[in-house]
C-alpha positions in Angstrom: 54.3 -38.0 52.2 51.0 -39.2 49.9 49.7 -36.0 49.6 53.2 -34.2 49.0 53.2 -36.6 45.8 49.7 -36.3 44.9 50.3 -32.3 44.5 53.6 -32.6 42.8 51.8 -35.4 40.4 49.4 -32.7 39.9 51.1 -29.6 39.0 53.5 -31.8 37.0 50.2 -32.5 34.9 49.3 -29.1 34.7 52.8 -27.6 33.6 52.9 -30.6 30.8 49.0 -30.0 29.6 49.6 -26.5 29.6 53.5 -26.7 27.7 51.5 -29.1 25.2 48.7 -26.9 24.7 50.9 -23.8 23.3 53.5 -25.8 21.4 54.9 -23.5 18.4 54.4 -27.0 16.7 50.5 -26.7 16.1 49.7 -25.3 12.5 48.1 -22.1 12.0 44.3 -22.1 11.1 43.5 -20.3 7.4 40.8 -17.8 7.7 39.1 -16.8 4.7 40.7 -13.7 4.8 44.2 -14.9 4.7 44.0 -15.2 0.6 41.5 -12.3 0.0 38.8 -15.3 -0.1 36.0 -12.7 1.7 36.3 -10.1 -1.6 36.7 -13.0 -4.2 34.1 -15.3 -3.0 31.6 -11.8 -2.8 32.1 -11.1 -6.5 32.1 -14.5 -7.3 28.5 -15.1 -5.2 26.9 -11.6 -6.3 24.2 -13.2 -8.6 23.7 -16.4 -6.4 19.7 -17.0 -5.7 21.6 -19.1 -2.1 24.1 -16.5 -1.2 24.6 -17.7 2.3 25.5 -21.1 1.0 27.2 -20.0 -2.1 29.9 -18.0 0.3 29.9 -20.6 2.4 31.1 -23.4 0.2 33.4 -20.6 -2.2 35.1 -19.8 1.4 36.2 -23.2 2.2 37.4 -24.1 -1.9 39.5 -20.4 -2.1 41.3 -22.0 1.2 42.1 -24.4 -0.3 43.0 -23.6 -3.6 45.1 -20.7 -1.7 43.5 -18.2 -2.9 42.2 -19.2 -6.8 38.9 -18.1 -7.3 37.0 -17.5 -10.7 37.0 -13.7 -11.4 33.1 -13.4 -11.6 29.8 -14.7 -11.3 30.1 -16.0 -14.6 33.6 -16.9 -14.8 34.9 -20.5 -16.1 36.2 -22.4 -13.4 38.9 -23.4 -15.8 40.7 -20.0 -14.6 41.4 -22.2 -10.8 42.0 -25.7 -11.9 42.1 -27.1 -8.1 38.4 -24.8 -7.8 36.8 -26.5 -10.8 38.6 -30.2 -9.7 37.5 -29.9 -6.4 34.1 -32.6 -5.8 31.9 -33.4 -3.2 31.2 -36.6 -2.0 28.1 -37.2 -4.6 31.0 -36.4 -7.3 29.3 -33.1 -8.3 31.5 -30.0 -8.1 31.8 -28.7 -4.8 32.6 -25.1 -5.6 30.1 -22.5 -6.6 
């Protein structure tokens, strides 16, 4: 009788962690390519001297600024006013 309940308690655990873990609830993850961020952020990074981080930090503010990057290395950032409001915790701008 104990270990008929100890299994049923277990795959009752099982079917709940595994109904939980693929609820249509859970939001979808934004990939850098989801907004065209990849071919934005490469123009916009062409003349950085820190590439790697300058892609790096432009992926993360074109997610989420949906998209809104300046149209060049040179570009005002006034063109994506979430890009140019955007601030890191020092209060510096955050976005290349």
């Amino acid at each position: 009788m104990k270990l008929s309940f100890a299994v049923l308690l277990i795959l009752a655990l099982f079917f709940f962690t595994t109904a939980f873990a693929f609820s249509p609830t859970s939001a979808p993850t934004l990939s850098p390519s989801m907004f065209g961020c990849n071919k934005k952020c490469e123009l916009r990074c062409s003349r950085s001297g820190y590439r790697d981080r300058c892609l790096k930090y432009c992926g993360i503010c074109c997610n989420k600024c949906i998209g809104c990057v300046p149209s060049g290395p040179f570009a005002s950032k006034d063109q994506c006013p979430c890009y140019r409001d955007m601030k890191n915790t020092k209060g510096t701008s955050k976005c290349p």
